[in-house]
C-alpha positions as CSV (number, residue, x, y, z in Angstrom):
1,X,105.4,89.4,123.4
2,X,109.5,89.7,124.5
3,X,109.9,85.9,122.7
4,X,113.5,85.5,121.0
5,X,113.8,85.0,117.5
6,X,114.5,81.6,117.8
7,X,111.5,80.6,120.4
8,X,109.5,82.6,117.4
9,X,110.5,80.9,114.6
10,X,109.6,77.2,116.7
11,X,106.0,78.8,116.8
12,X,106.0,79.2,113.2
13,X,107.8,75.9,112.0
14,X,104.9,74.4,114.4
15,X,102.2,76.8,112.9
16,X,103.3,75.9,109.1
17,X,103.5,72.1,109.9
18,X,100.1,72.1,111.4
19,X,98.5,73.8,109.3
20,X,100.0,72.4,105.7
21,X,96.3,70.6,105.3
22,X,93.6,70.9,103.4
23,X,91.4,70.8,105.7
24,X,92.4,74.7,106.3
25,X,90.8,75.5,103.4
26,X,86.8,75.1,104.0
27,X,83.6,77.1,104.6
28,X,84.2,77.2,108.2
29,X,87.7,78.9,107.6
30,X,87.1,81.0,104.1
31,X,89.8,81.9,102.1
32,X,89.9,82.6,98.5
33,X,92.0,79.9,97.8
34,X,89.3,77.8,98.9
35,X,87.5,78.6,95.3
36,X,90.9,78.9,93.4
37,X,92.2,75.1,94.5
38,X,89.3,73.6,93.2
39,X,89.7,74.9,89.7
40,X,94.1,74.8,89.8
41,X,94.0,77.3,86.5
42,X,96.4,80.2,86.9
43,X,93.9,82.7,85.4
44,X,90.8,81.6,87.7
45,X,93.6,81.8,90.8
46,X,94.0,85.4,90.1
47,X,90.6,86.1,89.8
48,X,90.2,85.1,93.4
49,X,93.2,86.5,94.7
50,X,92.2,90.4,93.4
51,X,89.0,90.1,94.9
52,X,90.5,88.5,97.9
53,X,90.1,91.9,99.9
54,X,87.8,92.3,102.7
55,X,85.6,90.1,104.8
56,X,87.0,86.2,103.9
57,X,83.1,84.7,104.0
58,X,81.7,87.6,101.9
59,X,85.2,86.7,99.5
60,X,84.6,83.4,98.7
61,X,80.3,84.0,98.8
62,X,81.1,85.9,95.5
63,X,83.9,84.1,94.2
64,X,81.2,80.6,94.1
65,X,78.8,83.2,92.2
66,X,81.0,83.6,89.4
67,X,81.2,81.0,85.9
68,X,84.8,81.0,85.7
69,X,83.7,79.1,82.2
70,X,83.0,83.0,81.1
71,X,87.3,83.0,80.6
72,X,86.1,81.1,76.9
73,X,83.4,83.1,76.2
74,X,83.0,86.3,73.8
75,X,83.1,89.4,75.5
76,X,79.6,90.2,74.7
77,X,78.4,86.9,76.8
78,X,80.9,87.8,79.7
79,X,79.1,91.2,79.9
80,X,75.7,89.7,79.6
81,X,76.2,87.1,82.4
82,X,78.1,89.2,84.6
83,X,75.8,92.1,84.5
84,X,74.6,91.6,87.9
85,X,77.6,90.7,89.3
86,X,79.7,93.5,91.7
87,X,82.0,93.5,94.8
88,X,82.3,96.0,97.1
89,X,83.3,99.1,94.9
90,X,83.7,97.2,91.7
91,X,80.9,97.5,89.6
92,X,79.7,94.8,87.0
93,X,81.7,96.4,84.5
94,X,85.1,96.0,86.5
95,X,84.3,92.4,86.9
96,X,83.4,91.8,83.2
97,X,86.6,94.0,82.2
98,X,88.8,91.8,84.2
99,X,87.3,88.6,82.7
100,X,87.4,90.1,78.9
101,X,91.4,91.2,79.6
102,X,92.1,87.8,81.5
103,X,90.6,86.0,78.4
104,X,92.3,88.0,75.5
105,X,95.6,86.9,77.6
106,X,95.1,83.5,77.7
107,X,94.5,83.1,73.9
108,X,98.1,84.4,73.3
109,X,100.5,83.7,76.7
110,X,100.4,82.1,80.1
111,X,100.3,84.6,82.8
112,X,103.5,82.3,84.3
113,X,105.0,83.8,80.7
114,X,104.3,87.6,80.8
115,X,105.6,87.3,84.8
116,X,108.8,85.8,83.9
117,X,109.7,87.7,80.8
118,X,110.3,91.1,83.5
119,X,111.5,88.4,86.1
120,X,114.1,86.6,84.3
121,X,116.3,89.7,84.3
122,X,117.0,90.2,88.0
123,X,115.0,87.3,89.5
124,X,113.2,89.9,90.5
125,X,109.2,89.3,91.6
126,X,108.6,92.9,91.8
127,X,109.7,93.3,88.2
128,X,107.5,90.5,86.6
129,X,104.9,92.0,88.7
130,X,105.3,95.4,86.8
131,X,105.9,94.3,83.3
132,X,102.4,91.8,84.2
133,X,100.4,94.9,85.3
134,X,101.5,96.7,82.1
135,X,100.3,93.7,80.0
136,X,96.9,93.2,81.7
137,X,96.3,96.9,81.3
138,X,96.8,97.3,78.2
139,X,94.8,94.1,76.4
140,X,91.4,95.9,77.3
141,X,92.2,99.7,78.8
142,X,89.6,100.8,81.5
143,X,90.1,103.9,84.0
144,X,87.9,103.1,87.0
145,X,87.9,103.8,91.1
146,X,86.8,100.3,91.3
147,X,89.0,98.7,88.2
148,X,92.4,100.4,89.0
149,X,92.0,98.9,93.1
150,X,91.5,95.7,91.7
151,X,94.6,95.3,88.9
152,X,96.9,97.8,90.0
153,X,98.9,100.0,88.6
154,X,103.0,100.5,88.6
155,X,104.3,102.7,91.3
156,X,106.3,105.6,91.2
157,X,108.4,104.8,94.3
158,X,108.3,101.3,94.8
159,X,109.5,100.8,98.7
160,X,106.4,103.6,99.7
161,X,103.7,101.8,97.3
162,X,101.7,99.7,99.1
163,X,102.0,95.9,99.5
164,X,100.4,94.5,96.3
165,X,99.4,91.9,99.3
166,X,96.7,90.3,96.7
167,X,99.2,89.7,93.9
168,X,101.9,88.4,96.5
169,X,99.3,85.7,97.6
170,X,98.5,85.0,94.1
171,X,102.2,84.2,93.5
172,X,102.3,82.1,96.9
173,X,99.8,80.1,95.7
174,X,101.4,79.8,91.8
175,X,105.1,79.4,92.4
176,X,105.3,77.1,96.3
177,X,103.7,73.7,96.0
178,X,102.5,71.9,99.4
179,X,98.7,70.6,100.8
180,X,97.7,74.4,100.4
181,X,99.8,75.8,97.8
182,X,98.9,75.1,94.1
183,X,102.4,75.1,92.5
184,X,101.5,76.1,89.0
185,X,104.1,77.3,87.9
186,X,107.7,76.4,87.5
187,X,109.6,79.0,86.3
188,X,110.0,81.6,89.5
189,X,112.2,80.6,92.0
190,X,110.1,80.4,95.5
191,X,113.3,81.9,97.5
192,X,112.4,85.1,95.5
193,X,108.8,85.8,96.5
194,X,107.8,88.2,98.9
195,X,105.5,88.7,102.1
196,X,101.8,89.4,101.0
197,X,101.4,91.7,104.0
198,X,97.9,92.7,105.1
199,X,96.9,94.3,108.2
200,X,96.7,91.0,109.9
201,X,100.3,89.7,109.3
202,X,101.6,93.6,109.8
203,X,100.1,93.6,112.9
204,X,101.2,89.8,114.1
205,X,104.5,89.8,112.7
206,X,105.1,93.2,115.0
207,X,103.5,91.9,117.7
208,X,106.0,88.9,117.2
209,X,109.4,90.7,116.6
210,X,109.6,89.9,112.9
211,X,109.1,93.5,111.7
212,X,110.1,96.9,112.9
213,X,109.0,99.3,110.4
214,X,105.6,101.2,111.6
215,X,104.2,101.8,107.9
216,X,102.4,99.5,106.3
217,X,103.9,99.4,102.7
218,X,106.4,97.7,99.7
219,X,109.5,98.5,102.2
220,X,107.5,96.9,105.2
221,X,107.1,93.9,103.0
222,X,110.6,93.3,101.9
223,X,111.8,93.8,105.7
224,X,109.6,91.0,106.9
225,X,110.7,88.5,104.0
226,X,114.1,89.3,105.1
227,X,113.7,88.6,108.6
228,X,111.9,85.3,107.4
229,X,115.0,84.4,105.4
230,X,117.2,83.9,108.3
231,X,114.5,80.7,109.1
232,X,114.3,79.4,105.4
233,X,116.3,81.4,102.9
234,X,115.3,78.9,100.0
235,X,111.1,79.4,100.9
236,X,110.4,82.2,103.5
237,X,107.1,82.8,102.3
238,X,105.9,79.4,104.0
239,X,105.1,81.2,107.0
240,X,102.5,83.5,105.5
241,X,99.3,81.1,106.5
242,X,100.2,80.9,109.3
243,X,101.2,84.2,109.8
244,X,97.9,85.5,108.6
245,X,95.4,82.6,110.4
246,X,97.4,83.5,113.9
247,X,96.1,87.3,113.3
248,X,92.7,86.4,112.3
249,X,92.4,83.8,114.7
250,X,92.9,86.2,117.2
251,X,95.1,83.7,118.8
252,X,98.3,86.1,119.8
């Protein structure tokens, strides 16, 4: 687009403020976080933000057909009610897994708790991502196609995995507080957080000037919340919604 960095980051500061509303978040616009605000629980939030993949209407048509009231149930209940229930490649028993695992965490730490313990260390998100994964795995053990998309698993090489983009949203929506952001939690440090890149905001914040690397991975990530930095250092991530409606919107 041949815009400066500066002309770039007055788009954004005007895209953020115009769009800090609630009124962004509705059935006309879908977003997962359309289904997550209305319950503000940090284990019904990542529910919608690991099935936040794919078309955003489909997303929250299946999000609203879940009882998120299952997270208090026994596991033979969750199974029973959720027997009908899949996404795209996750099968019912994914989606009951994740709510059995989700449940058995609740009864004995926060989520906000397992992510700071391998935070704390470094103030590092990618860490308390990592030692979170671990946890979740290991509570109730299950070796899908379908499962291991949905909760992850810990890289290798970190700066060629890919962009954990639905866990980055899911901490932009725990840790940053404003008329879209939940604020949950208060123990992470919102300067720390990184991009949740998807193909969208890859292919904006290129379009835009933001981002150089070509692959769409960890390292892209970290090189666009740099770049961001240099507008806010203490809250770069406020420009993902805006980043991410621009591209969808089709309006660059």
């Amino acid at each position: 687009m041949g815009l400066k960095l500066s002309e770039v980051k007055t788009l954004l500061d005007n895209e953020v403020e115009a769009r800090n509303n609630s009124a962004e978040l509705s059935f006309d616009k879908p977003d997962p976080l359309f289904v997550a605000s209305q319950y503000q629980d940090e284990s019904i939030a990542l529910i919608c933000a690991l099935f936040g993949y794919g078309n955003a209407g489909l997303i929250v048509q299946f999000l609203q057909s879940l009882n998120f009231s299952l997270l208090d149930a026994s596991d033979e209940q969750i199974k029973k009610a959720l027997s009908t229930h899949y996404y795209r490649f996750q099968k019912n028993e994914d989606v009951s897994t994740l709510f059995i695992a989700l449940k058995r965490l609740r009864r004995v730490e926060s989520i906000e708790d397992i992510f700071y313990t391998g935070y704390k260390k470094e103030e590092n998100i990618l860490d308390g991502l990592w030692h979170f994964i671990e946890r979740l795995q290991s509570v109730c053990p299950r070796e899908t196609r379908g499962y291991s998309f949905l909760v992850g698993s810990v890289p290798k090489k970190v700066l060629s995995a890919g962009t954990y983009k639905r866990y980055m949203m899911y901490l932009r929506w725990m840790v940053r507080k404003d008329a879209l952001d939940m604020g949950l939690w208060s123990r992470i440090d919102k300067k720390d957080l990184l991009m949740p890149l998807d193909t969208h905001t890859f292919q904006v914040s290129r379009r835009l000037g933001l981002l150089k690397r070509k692959t769409y991975d960890m390292k892209a990530s970290i090189e666009l919340t740099e770049t961001l930095r240099t507008f806010d250092e203490k809250d770069p991530i406020k420009y993902d919604f805006a980043l991410y409606r621009l591209g969808q919107e089709k309006l660059l």
